[in-house]
C-alpha positions as CSV (number, residue, x, y, z in Angstrom):
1,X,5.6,22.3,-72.6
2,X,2.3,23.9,-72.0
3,X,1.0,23.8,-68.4
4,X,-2.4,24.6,-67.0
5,X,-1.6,26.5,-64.1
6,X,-4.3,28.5,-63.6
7,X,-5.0,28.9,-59.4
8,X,-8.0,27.5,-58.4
9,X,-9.7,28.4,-54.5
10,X,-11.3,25.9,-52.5
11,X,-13.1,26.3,-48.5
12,X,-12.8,23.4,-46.1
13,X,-14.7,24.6,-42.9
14,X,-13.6,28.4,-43.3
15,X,-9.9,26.8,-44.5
16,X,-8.7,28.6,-47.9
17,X,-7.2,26.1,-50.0
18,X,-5.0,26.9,-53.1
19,X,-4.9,24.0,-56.0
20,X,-2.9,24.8,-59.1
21,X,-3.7,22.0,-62.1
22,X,-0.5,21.8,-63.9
23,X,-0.2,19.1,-66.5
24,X,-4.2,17.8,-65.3
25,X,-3.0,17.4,-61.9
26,X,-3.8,18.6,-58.7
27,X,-0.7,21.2,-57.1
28,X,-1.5,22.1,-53.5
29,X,-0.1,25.3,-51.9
30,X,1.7,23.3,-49.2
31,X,1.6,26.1,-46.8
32,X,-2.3,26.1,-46.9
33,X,-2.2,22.1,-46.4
34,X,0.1,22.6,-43.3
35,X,-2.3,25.0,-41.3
36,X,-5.6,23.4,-42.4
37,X,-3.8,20.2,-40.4
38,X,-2.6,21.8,-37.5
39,X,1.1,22.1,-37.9
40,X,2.5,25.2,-35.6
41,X,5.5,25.4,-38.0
42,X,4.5,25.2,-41.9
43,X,7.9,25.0,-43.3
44,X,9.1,22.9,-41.0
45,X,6.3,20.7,-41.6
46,X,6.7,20.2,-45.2
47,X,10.3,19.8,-44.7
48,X,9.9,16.9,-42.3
49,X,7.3,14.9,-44.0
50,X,7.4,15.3,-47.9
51,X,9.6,14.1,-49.9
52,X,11.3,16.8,-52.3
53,X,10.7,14.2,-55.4
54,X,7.6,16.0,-54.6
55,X,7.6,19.5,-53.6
56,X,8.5,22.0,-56.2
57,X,8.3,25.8,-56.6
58,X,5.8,28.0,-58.6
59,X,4.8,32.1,-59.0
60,X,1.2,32.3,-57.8
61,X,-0.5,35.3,-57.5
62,X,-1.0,36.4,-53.9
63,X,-2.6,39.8,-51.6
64,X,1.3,40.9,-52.0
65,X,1.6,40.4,-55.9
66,X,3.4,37.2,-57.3
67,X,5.5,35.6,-54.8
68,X,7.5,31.8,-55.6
69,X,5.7,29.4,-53.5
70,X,6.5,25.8,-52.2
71,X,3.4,23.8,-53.5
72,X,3.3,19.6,-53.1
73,X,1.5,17.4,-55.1
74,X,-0.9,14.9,-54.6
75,X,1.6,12.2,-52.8
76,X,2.7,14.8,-50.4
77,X,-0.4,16.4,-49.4
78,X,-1.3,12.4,-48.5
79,X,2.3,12.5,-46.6
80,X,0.9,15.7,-44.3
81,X,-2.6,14.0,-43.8
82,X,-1.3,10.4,-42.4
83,X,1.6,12.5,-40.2
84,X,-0.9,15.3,-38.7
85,X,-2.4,14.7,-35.4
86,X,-5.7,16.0,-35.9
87,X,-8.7,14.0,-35.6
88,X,-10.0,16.2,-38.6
89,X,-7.5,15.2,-40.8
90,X,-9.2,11.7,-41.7
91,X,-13.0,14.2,-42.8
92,X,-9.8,16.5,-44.6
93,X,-9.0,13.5,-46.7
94,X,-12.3,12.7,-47.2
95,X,-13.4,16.0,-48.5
96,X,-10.3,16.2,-51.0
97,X,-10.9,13.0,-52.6
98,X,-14.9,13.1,-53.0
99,X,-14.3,17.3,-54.1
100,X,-11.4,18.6,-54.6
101,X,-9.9,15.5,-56.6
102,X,-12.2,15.1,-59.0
103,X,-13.0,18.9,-59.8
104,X,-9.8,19.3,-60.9
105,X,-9.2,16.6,-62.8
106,X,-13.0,16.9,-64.8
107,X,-13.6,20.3,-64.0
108,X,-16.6,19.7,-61.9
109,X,-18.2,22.2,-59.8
110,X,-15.6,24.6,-59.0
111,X,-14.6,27.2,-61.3
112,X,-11.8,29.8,-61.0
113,X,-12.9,33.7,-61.3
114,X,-11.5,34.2,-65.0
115,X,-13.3,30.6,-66.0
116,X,-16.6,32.8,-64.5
117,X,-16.2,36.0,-66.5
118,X,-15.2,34.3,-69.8
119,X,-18.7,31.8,-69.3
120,X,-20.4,35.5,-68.6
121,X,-19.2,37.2,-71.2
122,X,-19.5,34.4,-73.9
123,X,-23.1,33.2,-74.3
124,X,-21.6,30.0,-76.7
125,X,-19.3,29.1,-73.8
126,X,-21.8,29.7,-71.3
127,X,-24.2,27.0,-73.6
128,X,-21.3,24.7,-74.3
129,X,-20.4,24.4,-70.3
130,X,-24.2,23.9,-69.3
131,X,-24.9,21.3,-71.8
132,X,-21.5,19.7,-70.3
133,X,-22.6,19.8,-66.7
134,X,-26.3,18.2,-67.7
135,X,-24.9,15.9,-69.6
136,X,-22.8,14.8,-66.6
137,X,-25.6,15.0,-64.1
138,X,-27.6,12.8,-66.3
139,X,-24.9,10.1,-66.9
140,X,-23.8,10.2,-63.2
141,X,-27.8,9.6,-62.1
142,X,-28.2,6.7,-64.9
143,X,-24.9,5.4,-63.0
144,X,-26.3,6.0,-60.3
145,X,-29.8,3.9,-60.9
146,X,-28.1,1.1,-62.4
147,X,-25.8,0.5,-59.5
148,X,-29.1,0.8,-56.9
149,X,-30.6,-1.5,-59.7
150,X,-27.7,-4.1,-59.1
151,X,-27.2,-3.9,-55.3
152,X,-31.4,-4.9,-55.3
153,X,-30.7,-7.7,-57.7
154,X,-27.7,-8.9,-55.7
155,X,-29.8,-8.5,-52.1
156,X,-32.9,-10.5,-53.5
157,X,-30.8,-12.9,-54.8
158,X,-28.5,-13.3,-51.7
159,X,-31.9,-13.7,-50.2
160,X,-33.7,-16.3,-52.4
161,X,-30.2,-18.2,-52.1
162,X,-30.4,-18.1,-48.6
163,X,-33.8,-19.4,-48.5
164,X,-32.8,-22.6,-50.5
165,X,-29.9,-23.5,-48.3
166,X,-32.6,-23.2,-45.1
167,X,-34.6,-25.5,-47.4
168,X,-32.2,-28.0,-48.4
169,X,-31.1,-28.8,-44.7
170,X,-34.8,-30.0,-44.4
171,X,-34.3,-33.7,-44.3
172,X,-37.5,-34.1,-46.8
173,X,-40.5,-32.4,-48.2
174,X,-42.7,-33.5,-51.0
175,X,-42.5,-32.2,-54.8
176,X,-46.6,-32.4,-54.2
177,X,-49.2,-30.8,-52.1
178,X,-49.4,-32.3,-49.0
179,X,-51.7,-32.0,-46.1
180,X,-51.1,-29.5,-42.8
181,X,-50.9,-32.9,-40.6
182,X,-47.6,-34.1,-43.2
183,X,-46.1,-30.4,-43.0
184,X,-46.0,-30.7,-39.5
185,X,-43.8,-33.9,-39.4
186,X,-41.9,-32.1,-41.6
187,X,-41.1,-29.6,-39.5
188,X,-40.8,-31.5,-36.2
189,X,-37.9,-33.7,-37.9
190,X,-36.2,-30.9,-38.9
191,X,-36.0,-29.2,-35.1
192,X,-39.3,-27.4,-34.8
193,X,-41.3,-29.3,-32.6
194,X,-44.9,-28.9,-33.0
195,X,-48.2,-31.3,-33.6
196,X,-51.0,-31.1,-36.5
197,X,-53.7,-28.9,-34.2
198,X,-51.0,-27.0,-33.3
199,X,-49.5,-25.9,-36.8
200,X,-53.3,-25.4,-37.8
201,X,-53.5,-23.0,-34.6
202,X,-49.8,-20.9,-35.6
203,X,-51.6,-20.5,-39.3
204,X,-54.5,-19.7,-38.4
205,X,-52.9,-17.1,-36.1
206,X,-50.5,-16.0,-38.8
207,X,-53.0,-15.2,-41.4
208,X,-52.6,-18.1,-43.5
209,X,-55.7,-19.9,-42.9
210,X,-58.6,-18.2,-42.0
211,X,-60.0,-18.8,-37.8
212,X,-63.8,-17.7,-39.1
213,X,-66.1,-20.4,-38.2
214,X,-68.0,-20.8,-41.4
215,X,-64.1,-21.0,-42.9
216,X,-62.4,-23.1,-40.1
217,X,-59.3,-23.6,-41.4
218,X,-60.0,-22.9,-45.0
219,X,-56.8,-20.6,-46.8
220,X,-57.0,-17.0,-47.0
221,X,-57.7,-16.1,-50.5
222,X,-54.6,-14.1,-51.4
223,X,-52.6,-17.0,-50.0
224,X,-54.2,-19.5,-52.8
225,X,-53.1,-16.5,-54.7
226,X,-49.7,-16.6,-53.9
227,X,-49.7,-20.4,-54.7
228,X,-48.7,-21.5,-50.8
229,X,-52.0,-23.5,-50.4
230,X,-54.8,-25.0,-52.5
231,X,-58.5,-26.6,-51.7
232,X,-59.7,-29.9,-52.8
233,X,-63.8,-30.1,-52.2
234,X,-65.0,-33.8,-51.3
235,X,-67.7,-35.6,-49.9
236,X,-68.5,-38.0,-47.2
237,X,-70.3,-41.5,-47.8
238,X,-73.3,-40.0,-46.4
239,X,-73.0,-37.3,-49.4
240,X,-71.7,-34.2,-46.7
241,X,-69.4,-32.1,-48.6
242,X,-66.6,-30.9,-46.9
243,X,-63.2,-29.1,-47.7
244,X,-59.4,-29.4,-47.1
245,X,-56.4,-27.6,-47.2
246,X,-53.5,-28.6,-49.2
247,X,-49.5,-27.4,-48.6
248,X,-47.9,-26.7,-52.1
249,X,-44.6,-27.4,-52.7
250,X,-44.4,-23.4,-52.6
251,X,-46.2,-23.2,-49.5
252,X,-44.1,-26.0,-47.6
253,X,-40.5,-24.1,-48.7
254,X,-42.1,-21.0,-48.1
255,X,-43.6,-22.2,-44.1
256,X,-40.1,-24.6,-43.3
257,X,-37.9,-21.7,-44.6
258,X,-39.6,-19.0,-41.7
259,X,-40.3,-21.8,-39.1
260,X,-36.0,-22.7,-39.2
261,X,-35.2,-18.9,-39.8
262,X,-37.2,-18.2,-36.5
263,X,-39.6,-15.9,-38.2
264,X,-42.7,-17.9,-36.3
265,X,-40.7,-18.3,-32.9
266,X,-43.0,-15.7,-30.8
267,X,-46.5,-17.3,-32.4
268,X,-45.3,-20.4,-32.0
269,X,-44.6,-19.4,-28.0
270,X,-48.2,-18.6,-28.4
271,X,-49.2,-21.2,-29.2
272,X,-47.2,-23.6,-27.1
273,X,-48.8,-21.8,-24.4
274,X,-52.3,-22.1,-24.9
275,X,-52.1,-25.8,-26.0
276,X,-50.4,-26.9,-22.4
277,X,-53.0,-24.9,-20.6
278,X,-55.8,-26.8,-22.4
């Protein structure tokens, strides 16, 4: 059987670590393991805590010329991690999965010395291995923006679902526009106390109804926009014209939703306030 056993070098904080892929997976020189986790005595190390199913020997090339050395695979380089007492063994594991795993088994980022001077001295190969590497940056980025796409749909809809249960433990509210006066026995059934003049006062000071005199009371404009309110125009017997504001069925889900989430709580201290020292 042909094996891939071509040495490949990686650094963890100044740490040389020797990987052999054999059979596209990951070999670990399990002397290399030992010291990066702290073990005094190597050998004894690797004796105590992996299991020989998963040790086995190998010729790498070392400062002194090939020499057989004890490598582990991926089960026993997991068996050194859990056993060391390091506390740097946990960002260890961490930095072999999220690196050193999956170079190896897709031939990411790291490349041995030979892989280097055959890209350099092959033009083709040099193309080929570029064009692989973009085309991997680009799928991993379109991963990458669907998931962030999802985990926004998800949020806004764990939010609007939220909204509606807040809304459906209202004990009633009208499929039709109802006056501020209704809104606020609305609310007041529902736990959140508060009287006509008063709710007109926590809108007014909220921004949804504007506190100008020539506009007393009247929406803003980009909240008839937004479909929480709407103005009907009438007149007096006398033929006075004046105006009133309406809560849509929007507006009142949108106002009871805040008012029982305790988004209003401060202004509606406020407001408490000032109406008992009138």
């Amino acid at each position: 059987m042909k094996m891939n056993n071509e040495l490949q070098l990686f650094d963890f904080e100044n740490n040389q670590i020797r990987v052999l892929k054999i059979n596209n997976e990951p070999w670990f020189v399990g002397k290399d393991l030992a010291n990066v986790l702290g073990y005094s005595n190597t050998q004894k190390a690797i004796r105590d805590h992996i299991d020989p199913d998963d040790l086995r020997g190998e010729r790498i090339v070392t400062p002194s010329g090939k020499q057989m050395t004890i490598i582990t695979n991926e089960s026993g380089m997991y068996s050194l991690i859990l056993s060391s007492k390091l506390p740097s063994a946990k960002k260890f594991k961490r930095w072999v999965t999220s690196e050193v795993l999956p170079a190896i088994r897709e031939d990411g980022a790291y490349i041995t010395d030979n892989k280097a001077m055959q890209l350099m001295s092959d033009p083709q190969e040099l193309g080929n291995f570029l064009l692989t590497i973009g085309n991997r940056v680009k799928a991993l980025e379109a991963e990458k923006k669907e998931l962030k796409d999802t985990n926004a749909k998800q949020a806004a809809k764990i939010a609007r679902d939220a909204d509606d249960v807040v809304f459906a433990k209202a004990i009633r509210y009208s499929h039709h526009a109802i006056p501020v006066g209704e809104l606020a026995e609305i609310l007041t059934q529902n736990g959140f106390v508060i009287g006509r003049n008063q709710l007109f006062q926590l809108l007014r000071e909220e921004k949804y109804l504007s506190s100008f005199n020539h506009s007393w009371n009247v929406p803003m404009t980009q909240m008839v926009k937004r479909g929480l309110f709407r103005i009907t125009h009438n007149l007096t017997r006398d033929g006075r014209g004046y105006s009133q504001t309406w809560v849509t069925p929007k507006g009142q889900k949108h106002i009871i939703n805040k008012a029982l989430r305790g988004r209003f709580d401060d202004t509606y201290q406020k407001v408490m306030v000032s109406t008992l020292n009138v």
